[in-house]
PAZAPA-4460 file (N, C-alpha, C; in steps of 0.05 Angstrom, whole numbers, plus 32768, in hexadecimal, padded with zeros to 4 digits):
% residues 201
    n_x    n_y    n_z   ca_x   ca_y   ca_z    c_x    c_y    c_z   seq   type   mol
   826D   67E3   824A   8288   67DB   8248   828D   67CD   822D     1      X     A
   8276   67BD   8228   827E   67AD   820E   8281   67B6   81F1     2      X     A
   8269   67D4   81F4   826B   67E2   81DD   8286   67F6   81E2     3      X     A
   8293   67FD   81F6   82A6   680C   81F7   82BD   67F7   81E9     4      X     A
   82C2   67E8   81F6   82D6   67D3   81E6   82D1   67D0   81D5     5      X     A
   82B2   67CD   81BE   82B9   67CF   8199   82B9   67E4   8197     6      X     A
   82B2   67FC   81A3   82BB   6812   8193   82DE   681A   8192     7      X     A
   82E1   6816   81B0   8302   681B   81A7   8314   6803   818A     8      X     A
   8307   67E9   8194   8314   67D6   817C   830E   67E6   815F     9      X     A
   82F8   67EB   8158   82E5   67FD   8141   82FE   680F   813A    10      X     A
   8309   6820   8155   8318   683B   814D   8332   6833   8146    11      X     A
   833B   6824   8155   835D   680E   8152   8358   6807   813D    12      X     A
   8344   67F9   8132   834B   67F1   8114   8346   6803   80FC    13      X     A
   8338   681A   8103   8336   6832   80EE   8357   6838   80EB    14      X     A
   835E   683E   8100   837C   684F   80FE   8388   683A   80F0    15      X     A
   8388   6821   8100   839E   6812   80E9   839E   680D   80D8    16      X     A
   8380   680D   80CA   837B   6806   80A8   8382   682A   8095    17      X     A
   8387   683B   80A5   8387   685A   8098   83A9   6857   809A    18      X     A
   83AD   6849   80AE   83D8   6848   80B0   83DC   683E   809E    19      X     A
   83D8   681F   80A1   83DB   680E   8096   83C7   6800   8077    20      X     A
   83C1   680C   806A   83AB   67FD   8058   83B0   67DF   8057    21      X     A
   8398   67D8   8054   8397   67B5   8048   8397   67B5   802B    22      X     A
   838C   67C8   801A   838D   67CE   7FFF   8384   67AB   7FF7    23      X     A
   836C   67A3   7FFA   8366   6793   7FF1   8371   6772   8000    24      X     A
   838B   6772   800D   83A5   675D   8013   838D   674C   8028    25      X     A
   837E   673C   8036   8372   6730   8041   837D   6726   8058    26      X     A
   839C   6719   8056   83AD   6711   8067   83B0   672F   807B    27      X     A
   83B9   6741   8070   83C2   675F   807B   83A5   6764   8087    28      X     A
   8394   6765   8080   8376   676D   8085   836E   6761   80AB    29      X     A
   8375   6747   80A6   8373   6738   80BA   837F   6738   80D2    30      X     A
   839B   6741   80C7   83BA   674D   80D8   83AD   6765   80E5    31      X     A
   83A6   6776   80D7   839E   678E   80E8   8385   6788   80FE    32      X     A
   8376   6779   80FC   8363   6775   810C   8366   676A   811D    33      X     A
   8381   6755   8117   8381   673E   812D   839B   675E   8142    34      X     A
   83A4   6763   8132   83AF   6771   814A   839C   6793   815C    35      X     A
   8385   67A0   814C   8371   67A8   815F   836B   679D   8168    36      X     A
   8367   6786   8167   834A   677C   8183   8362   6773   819A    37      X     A
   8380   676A   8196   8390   6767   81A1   8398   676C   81B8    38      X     A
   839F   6795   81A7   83A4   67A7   81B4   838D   67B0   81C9    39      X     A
   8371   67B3   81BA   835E   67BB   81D8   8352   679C   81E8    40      X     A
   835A   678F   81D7   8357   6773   81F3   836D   6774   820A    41      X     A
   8380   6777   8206   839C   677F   8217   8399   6799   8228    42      X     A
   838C   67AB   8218   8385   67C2   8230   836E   67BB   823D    43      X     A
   8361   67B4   8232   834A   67B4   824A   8352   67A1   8263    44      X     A
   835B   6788   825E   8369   6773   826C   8383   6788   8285    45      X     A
   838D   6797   827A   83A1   67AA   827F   8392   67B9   829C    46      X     A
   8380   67C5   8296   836F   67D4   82A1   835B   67C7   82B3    47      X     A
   834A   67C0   82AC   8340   67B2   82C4   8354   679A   82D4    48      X     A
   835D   6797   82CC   837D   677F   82DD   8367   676C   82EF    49      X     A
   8352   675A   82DB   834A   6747   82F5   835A   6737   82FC    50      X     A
   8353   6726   830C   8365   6716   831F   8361   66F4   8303    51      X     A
   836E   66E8   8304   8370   66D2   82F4   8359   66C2   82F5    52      X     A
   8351   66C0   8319   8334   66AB   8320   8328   66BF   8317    53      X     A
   8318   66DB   830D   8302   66E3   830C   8303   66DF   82EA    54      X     A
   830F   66DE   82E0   8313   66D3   82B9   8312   66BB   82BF    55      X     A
   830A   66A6   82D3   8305   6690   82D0   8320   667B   82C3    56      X     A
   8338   6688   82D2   8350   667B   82C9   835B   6669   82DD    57      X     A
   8351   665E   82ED   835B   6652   8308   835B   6638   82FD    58      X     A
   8372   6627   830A   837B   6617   82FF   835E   65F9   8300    59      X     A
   8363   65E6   82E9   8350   65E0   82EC   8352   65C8   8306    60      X     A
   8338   65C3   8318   833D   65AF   8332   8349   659B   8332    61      X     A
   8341   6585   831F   833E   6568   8318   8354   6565   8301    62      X     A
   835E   654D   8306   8373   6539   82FC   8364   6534   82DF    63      X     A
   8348   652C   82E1   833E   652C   82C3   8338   654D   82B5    64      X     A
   833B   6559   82B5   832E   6575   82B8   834E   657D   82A8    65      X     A
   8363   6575   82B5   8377   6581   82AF   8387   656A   8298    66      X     A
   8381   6558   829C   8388   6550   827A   8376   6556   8267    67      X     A
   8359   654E   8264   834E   6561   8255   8352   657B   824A    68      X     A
   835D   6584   8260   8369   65B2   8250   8389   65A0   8244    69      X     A
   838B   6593   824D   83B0   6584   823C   83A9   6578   8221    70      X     A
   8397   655F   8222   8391   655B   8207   8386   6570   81F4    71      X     A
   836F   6580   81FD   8368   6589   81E8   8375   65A4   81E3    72      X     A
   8385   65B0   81F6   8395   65C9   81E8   83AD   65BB   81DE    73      X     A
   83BA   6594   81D9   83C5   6591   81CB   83BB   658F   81AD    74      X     A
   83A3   6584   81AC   8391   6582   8192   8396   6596   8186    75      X     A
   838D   65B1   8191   8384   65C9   8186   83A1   65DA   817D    76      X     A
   83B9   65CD   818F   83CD   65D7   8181   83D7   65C7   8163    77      X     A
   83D0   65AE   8167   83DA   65AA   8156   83C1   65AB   8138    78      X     A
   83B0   65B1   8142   839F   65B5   812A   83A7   65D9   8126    79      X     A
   83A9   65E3   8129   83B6   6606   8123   83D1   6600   811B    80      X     A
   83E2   65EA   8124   83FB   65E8   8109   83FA   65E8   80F6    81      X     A
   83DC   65CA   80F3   83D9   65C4   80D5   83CE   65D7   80C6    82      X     A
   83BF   65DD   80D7   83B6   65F9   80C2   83C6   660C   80B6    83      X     A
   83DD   6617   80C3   83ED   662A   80C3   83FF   661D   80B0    84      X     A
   8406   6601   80B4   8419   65FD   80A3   840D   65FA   8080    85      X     A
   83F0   65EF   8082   83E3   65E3   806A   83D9   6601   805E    86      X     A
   83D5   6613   8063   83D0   6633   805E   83E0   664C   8062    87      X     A
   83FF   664D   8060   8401   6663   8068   8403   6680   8068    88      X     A
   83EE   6678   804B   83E2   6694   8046   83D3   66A6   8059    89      X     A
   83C5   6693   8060   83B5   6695   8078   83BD   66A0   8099    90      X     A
   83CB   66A0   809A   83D3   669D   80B1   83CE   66AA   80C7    91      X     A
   83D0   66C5   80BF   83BC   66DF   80D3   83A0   66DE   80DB    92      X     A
   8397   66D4   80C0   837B   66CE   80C4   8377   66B2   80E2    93      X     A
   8384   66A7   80D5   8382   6684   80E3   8388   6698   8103    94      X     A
   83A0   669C   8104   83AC   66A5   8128   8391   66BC   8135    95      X     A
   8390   66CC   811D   8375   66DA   812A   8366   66D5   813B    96      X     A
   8355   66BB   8122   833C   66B1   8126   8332   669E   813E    97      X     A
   8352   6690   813B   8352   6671   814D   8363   667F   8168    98      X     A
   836A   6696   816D   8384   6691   8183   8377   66A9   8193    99      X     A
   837E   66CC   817C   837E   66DC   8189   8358   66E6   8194   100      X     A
   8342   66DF   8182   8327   66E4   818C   8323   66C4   819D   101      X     A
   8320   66B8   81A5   8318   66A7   81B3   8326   66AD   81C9   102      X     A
   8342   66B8   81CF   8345   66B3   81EE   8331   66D6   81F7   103      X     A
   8340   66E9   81EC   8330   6703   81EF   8310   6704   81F2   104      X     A
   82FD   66F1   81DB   82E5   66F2   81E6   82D7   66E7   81F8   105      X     A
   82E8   66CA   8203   82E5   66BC   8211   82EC   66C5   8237   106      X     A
   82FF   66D2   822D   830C   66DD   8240   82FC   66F5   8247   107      X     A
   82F4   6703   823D   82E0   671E   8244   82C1   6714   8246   108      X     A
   82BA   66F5   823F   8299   66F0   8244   829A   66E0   8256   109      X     A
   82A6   66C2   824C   82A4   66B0   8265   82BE   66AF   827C   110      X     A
   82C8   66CD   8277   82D9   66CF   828F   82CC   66E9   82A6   111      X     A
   82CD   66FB   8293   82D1   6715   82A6   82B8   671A   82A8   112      X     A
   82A0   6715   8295   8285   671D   8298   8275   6710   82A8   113      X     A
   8284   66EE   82A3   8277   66E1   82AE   8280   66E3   82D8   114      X     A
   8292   66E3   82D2   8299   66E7   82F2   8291   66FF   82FE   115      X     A
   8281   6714   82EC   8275   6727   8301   8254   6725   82FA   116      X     A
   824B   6716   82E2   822A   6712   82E5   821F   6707   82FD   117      X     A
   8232   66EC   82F5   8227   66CE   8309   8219   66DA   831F   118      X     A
   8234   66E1   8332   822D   66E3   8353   8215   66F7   8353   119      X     A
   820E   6707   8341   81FE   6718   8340   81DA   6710   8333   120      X     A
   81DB   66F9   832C   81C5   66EB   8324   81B0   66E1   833C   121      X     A
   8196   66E9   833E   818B   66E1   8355   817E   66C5   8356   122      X     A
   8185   66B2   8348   816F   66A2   8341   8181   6684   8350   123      X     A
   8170   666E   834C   817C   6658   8351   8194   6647   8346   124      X     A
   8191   6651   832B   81AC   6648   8319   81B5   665E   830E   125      X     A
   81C3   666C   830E   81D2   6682   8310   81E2   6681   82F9   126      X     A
   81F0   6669   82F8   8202   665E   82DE   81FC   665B   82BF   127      X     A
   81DA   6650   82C4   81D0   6656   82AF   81CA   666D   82A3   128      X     A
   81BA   6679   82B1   81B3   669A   82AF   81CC   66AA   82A4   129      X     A
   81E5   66A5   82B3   81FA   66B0   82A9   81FA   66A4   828D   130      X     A
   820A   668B   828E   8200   667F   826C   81F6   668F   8258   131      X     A
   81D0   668A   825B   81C4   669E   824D   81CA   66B9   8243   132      X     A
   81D0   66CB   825B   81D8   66E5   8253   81EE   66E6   8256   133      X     A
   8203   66D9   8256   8222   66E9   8244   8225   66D9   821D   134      X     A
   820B   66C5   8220   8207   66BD   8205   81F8   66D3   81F4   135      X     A
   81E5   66DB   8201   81D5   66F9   81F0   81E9   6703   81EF   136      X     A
   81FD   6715   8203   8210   6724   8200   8221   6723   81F0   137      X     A
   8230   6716   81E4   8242   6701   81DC   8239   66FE   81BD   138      X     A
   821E   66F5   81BB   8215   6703   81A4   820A   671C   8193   139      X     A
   8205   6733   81A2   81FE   674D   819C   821B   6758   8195   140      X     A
   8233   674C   81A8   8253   675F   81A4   8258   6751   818A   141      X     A
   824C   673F   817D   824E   6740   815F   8248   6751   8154   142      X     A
   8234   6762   814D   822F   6779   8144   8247   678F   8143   143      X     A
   8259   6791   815A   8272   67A0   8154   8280   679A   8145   144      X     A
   827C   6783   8139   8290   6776   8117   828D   678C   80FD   145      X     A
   8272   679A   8105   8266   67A7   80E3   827C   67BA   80DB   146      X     A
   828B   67C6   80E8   82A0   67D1   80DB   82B8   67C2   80CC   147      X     A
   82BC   67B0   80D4   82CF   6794   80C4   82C7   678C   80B4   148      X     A
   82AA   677F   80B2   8297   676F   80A0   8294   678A   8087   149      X     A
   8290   67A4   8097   828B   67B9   8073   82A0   67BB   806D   150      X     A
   82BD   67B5   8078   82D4   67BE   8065   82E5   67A2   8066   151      X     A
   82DE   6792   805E   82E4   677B   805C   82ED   6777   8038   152      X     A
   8305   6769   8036   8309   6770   801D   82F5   675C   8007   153      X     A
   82F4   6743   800F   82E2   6734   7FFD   82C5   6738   8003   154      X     A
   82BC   6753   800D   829D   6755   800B   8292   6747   8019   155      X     A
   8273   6750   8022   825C   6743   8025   8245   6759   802C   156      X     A
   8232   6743   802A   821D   6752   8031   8216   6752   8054   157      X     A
   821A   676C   8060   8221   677C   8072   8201   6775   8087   158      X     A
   81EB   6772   807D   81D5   676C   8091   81D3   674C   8096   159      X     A
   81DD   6736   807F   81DC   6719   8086   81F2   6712   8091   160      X     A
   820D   671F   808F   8225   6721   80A4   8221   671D   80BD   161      X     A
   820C   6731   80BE   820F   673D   80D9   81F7   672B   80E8   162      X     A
   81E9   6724   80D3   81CD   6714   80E2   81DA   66EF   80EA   163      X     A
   81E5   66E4   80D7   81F7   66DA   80DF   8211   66D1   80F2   164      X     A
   8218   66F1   80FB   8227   66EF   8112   821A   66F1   812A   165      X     A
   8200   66FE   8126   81F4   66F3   8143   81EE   66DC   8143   166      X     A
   81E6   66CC   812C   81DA   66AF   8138   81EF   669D   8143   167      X     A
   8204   66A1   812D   8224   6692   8137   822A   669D   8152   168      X     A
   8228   66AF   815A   8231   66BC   8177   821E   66B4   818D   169      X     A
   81FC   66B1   818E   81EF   66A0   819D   81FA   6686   81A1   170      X     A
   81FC   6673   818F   81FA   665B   8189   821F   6653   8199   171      X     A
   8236   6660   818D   8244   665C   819B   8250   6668   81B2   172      X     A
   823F   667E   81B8   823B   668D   81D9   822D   6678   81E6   173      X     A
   8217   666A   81E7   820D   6651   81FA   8220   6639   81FC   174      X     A
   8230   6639   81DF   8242   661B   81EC   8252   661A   81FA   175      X     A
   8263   663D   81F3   827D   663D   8206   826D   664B   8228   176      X     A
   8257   6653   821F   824F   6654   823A   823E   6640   824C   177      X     A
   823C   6628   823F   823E   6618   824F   8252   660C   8258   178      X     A
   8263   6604   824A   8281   65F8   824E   828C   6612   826C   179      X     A
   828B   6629   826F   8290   663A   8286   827B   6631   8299   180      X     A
   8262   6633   8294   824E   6629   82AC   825D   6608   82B4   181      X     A
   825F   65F0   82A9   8260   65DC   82B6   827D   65DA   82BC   182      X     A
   828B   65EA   82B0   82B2   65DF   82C0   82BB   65FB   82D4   183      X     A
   82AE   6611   82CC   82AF   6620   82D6   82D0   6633   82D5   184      X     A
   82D5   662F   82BF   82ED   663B   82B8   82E9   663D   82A0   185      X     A
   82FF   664B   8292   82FB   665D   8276   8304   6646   8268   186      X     A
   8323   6639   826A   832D   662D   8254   8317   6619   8245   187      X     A
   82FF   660E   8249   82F5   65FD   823C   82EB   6610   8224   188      X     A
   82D8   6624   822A   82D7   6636   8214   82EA   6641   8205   189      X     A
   8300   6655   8210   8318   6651   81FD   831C   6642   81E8   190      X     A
   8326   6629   81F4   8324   660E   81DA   8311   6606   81C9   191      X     A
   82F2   6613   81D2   82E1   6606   81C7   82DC   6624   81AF   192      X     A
   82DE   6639   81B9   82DE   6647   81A4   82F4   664E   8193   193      X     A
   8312   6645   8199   8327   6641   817B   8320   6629   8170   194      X     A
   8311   6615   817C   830D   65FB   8167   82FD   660A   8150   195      X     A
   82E3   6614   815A   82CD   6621   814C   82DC   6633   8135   196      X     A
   82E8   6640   8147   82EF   6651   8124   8304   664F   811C   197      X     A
   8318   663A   8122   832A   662E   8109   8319   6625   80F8   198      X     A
   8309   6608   80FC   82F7   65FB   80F3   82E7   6617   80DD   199      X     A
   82E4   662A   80E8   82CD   663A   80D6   82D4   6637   80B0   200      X     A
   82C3   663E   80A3   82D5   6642   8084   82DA   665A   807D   201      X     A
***
């Protein structure tokens, strides 16, 4: 499933960069991507139609629980103003990075993957195990970037990119998948991965 979803994103963004060129534009570059992964995050979401509790969207239990998702998705909005307002060159990039991949990846690992590993884990802690492997997972679906990363307009080198995005993708596949193991809902990862990559440089 997971390689089917970067290949279709892979193919959504071929067409739109052959429609549409970026001809170099970085802002436009970004635009097109943020709207593939969009478009096949929305279909797949479309298509499998889970139920809200199996994405780990159920409201959260506790009185503290639920100011916590209040304060910090007020933080986080208001830190994506400043940004937006202090850059708005930027801006596709910024909504991309911070809005449109964090709920989508979050939403497809520590939602939908995770709500069909878990129950399926034989072991004593189940949560962890899940953890672990939607964190491997989570980091290998980095590797579906290498088509973005080679036509990326400011370059790079295409094997430390990519070696790089797995370690970034381990490292913040275990946090936001702990944050899903101990609240047991998605929004903490959500938040915790648009903090991550606003914050990124």
């Amino acid at each position: 499933m997971l390689l089917g979803l970067q290949a279709a994103r892979a193919v959504v963004s071929l067409v739109l960069w052959s429609a549409f060129p970026p001809d170099g534009d970085l802002s436009w570059f970004q635009a097109l991507n943020a709207a593939s992964f969009l478009a096949v995050g929305l279909a797949a979401l479309a298509l499998a139609r889970p139920s809200p509790s199996a994405l780990g969207l159920s409201a959260p239990a506790s009185r503290l629980e639920r100011a916590a998702c209040l304060l910090l998705g007020g933080l986080f909005a208001f830190m994506l103003t400043v940004s937006l307002a202090l850059n708005p060159g930027q801006a596709a990039r910024t909504l991309h990075f911070a809005l449109v991949v964090p709920a989508l990846e979050e939403l497809l690992f520590r939602g939908y993957a995770w709500g069909r590993l878990e129950p399926a884990m034989p072991t004593r802690c189940p949560g962890l195990v899940t953890c672990l492997t939607t964190a491997r997972l989570f980091s290998l679906w980095h590797l579906g970037y290498a088509d973005v990363l080679a036509r990326h307009p400011a370059g790079a080198d295409l094997l430390v990119a990519l070696e790089w995005k797995l370690v970034i993708g381990a490292v913040l596949g275990l946090a936001t998948g702990f944050l899903r193991w101990r609240t047991d809902r998605v929004f903490g990862p959500i938040l915790f991965h648009g903090f991550w990559n606003l914050m990124a440089p």
